[in-house]
C-alpha positions as CSV (number, residue, x, y, z in Angstrom):
1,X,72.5,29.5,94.5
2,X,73.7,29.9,98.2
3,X,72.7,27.1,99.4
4,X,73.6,24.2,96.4
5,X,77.0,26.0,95.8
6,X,77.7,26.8,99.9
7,X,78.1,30.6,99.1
8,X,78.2,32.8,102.4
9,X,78.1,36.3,101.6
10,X,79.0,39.1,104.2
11,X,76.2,41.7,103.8
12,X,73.3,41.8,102.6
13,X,74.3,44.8,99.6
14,X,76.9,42.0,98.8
15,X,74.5,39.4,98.5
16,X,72.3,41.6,95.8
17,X,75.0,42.1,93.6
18,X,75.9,38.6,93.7
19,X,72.3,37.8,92.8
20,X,72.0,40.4,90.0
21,X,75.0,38.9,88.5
22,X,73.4,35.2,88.6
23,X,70.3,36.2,87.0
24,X,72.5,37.8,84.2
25,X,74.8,34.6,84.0
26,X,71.5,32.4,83.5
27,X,70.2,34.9,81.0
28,X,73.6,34.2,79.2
29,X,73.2,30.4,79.8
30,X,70.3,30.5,77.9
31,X,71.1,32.4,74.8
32,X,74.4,30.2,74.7
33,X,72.2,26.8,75.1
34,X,70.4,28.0,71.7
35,X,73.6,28.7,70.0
36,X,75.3,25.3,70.7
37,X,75.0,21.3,70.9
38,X,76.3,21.6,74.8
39,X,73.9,22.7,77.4
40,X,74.6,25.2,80.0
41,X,73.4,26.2,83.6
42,X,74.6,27.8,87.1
43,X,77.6,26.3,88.3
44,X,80.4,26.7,91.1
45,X,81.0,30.6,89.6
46,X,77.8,32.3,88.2
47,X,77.8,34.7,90.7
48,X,81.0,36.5,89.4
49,X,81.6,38.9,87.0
50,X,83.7,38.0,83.8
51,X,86.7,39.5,85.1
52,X,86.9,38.2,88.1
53,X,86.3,34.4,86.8
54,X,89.0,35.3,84.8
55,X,91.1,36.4,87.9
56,X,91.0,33.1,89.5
57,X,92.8,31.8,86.3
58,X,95.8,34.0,87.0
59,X,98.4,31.5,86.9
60,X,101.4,33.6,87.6
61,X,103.7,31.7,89.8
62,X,105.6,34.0,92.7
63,X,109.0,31.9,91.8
64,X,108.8,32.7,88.4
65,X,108.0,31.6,84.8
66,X,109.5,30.3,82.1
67,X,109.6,32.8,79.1
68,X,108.5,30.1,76.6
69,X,106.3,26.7,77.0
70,X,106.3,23.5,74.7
71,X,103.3,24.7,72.4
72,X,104.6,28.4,71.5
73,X,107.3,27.3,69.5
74,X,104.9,26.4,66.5
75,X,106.5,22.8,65.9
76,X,104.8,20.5,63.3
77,X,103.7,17.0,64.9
78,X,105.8,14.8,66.3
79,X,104.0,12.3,63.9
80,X,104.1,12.2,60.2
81,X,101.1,12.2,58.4
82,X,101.0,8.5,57.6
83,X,102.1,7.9,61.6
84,X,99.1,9.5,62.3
85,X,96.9,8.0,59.9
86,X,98.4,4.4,61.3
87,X,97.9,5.1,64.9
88,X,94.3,5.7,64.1
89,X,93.4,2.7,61.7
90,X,95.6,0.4,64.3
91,X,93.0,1.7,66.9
92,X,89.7,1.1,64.7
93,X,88.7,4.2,64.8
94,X,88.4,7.5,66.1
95,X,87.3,6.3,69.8
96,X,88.9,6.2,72.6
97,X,88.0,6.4,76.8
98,X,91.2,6.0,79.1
99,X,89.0,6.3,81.7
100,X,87.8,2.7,81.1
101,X,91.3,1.5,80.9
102,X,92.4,2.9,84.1
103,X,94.5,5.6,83.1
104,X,92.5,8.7,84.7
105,X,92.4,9.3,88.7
106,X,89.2,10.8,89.9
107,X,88.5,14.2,89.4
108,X,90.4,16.2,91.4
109,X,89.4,20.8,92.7
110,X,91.8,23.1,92.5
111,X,89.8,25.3,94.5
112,X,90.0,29.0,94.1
113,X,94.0,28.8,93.4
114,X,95.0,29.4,89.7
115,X,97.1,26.3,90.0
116,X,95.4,24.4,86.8
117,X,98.7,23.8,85.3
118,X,99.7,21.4,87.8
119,X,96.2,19.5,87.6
120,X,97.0,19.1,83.6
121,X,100.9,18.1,84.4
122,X,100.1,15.3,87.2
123,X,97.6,13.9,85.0
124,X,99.7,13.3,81.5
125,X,101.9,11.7,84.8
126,X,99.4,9.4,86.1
127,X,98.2,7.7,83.1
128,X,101.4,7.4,81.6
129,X,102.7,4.0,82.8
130,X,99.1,2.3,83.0
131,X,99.4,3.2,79.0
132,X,102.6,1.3,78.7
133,X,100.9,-1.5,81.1
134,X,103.5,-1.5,82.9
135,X,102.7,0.1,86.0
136,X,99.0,0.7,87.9
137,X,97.5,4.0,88.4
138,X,98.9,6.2,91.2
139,X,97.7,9.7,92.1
140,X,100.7,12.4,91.8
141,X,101.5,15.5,93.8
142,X,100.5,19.0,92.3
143,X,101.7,20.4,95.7
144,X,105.5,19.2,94.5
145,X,105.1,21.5,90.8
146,X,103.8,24.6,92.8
147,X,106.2,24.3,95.5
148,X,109.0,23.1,93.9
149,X,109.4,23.5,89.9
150,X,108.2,27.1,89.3
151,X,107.0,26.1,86.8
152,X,103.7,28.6,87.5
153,X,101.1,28.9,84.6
154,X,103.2,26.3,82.1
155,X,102.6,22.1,81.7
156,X,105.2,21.5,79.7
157,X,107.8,22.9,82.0
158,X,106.6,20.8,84.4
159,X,107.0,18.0,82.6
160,X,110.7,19.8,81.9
161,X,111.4,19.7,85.3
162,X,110.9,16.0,86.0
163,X,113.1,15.2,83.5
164,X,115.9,17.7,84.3
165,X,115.7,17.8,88.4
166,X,114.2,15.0,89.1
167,X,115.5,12.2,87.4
168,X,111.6,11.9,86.2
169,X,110.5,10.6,88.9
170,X,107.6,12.9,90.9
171,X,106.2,12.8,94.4
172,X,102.7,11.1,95.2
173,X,99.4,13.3,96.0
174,X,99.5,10.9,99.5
175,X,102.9,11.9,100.7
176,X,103.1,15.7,98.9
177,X,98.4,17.0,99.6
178,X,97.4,19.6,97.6
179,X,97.1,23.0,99.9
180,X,96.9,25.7,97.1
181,X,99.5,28.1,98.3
182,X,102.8,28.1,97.6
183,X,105.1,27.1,100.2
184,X,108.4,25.3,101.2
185,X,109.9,22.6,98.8
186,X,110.1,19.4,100.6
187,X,109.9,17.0,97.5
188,X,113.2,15.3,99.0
189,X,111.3,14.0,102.1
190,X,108.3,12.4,100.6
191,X,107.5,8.8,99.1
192,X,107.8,9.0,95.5
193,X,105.4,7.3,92.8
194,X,106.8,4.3,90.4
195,X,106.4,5.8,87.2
196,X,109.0,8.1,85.2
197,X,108.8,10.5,82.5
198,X,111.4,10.3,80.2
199,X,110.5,13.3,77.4
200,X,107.5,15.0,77.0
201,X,105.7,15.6,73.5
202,X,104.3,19.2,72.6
203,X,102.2,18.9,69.3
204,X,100.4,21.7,67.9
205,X,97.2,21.8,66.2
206,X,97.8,20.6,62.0
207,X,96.8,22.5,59.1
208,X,93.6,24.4,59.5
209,X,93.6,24.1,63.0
210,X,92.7,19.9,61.9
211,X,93.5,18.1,65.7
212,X,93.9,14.1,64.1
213,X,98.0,14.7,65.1
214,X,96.5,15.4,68.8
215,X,94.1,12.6,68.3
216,X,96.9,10.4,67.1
217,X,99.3,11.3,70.4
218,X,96.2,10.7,72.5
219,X,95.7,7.0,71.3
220,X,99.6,6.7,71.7
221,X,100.4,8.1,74.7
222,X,97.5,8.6,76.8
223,X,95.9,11.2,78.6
224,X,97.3,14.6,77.5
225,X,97.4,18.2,78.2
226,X,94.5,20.5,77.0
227,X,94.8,24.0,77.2
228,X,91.8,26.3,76.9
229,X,89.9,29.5,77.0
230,X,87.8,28.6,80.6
231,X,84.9,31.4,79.5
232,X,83.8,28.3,77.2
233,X,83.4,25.9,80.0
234,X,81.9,27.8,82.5
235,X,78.4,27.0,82.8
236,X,78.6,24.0,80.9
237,X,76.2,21.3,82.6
238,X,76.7,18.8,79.4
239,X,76.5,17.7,75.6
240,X,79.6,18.9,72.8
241,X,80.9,22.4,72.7
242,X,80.8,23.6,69.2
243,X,79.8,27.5,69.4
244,X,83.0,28.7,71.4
245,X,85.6,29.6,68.7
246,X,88.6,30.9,69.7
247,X,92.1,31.9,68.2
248,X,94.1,29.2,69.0
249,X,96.6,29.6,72.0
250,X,93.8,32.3,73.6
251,X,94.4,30.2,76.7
252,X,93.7,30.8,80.4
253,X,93.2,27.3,81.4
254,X,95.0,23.7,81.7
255,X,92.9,20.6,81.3
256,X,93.2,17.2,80.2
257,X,92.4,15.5,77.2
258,X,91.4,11.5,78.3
259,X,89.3,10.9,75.3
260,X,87.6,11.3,72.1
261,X,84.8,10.2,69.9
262,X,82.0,10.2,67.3
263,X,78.4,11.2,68.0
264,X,75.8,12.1,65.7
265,X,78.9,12.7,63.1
266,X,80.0,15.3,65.6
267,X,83.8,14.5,66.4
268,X,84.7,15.6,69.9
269,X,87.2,15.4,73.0
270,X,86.3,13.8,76.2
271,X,88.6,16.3,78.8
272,X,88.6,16.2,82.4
273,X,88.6,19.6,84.4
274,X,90.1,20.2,87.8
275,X,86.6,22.0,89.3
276,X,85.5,19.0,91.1
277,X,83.2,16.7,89.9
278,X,80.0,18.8,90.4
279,X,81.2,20.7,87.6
280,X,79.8,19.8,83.9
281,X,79.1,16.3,83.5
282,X,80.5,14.8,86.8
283,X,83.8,16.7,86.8
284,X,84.5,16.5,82.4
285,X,83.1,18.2,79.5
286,X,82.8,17.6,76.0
287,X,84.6,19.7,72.9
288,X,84.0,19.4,69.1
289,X,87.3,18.4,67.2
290,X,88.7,19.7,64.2
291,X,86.9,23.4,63.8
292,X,88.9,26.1,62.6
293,X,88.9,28.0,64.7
294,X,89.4,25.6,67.4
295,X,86.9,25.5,70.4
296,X,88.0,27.3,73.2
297,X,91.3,28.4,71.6
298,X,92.8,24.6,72.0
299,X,96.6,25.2,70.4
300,X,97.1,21.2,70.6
301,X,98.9,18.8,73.5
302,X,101.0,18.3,75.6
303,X,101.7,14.5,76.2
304,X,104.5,12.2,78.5
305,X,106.7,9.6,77.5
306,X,107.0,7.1,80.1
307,X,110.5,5.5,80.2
């Protein structure tokens, strides 16, 4: 564990409990490999406790947060059912990869900073104006959203604050590097990327917590939001989650929905995480669609309309 994952401890007392909490994690791993079609192993944090993986999730923003985001105001789709139906059938079916189509950067880390909601803004950004084909692929800033929008903790007042303050337009990951920590707003100062965001689309799950709405927005808009309960991805090494059940909107983490599919009549979500790409299955995992209730607590998406 200390060597493949770089871990240094300080004393050798602090090094034991670390270790007794690995062996539990793997004993964990194991039972929850039985229970599920994913598979699940150590990774970056299976030498902390529950709570504090959970702590590093934190994503309250010293500048403030908004008192509502996109997804809690229980909207129905954006889409009517015979929209949804359309955009599906117009795309053959339910696959689709925009990873293949040049829509997804590489995986990105966040590092130990609870800062996930800018990963899953920037990247509804970045794919946005390769889906309209009008524009190539260009990495954007998460530095500029913590710095700047304070926004902490919510994606779709990030995408809000485009709109609103910056004429849509945001700052690249080049010119703005991630750091982490919040500091200074210099978005003024810095190159700026070619695309712009003209509204934003916040869709909750459908009836019975059915996802084809999200599905639909996906195939439309591109790379979307996904917001999660992170104690189901931890660990996982690879296959579909579909044993992690959670009320929807039990949420500590931002991800991003880049695709979807079929497999052995198992409909799922491809969704890229912002751990780096030793985590999971070379930086994304896999999530069953359309369970009720959801996996991982998914409420539904957050998506960008490019102007």
């Amino acid at each position: 564990m200390e060597n493949r994952f770089e871990r240094e401890y300080e004393t050798p007392e602090d090094e034991a409990k670390r270790f007794s909490i690995f062996q539990t994690k793997l004993r964990d791993y194991e039972n929850r490999t039985k229970h599920d079609t994913a598979v699940f192993g150590p990774g970056l944090y299976s030498d902390l406790t529950k709570e504090e993986f959970k702590a590093l999730f934190n994503t309250k923003n010293n500048r403030g947060t908004m008192p509502e985001d996109c997804l809690q105001s229980g909207k129905n789709s954006s889409l009517s059912a015979a929209e949804i139906k359309a955009v599906i059938e117009a795309n053959g079916d339910d696959t689709i990869d925009w990873r293949t189509k040049g829509a997804v950067t590489p995986v990105k880390n966040q590092g130990q900073y609870g800062t996930c909601w800018a990963f899953g803004a920037t990247g509804t950004m970045e794919g946005m104006g390769v889906v309209t084909g009008k524009l190539r692929l260009e990495s954007i800033s998460e530095q500029e959203l913590i710095d700047c929008s304070g926004c902490g903790g919510y994606v779709g007042c990030c995408l809000t604050w485009y709109v609103q303050k910056t004429k849509g337009i945001a700052n690249t990951e080049e010119a703005y590097p991630y750091k982490g920590r919040s500091g200074s707003c210099r978005k003024d100062s810095v190159a700026t990327a070619k695309m712009k965001v003209a509204n934003r689309v916040c869709d909750a799950n459908g009836a019975s917590n059915n996802q084809d709405n999200i599905l639909a927005d996906l195939i439309k808009y591109g790379p979307g939001a996904c917001l999660i309960d992170a104690s189901c991805i931890e660990g996982y090494h690879s296959g579909i989650i579909s044993n992690c059940p959670k009320r929807a909107g039990d949420i500590d983490h931002a991800t991003l929905f880049v695709g979807a599919g079929t497999e052995g009549g198992v409909p799922y979500w491809i969704v890229k995480n912002s751990w780096g790409a030793s985590f999971g299955d070379n930086g994304y995992y896999r999530m069953k669609r359309n369970t009720n209730p959801p996996q991982a607590g998914v409420p539904g998406g957050i998506f960008a309309i490019s102007v």
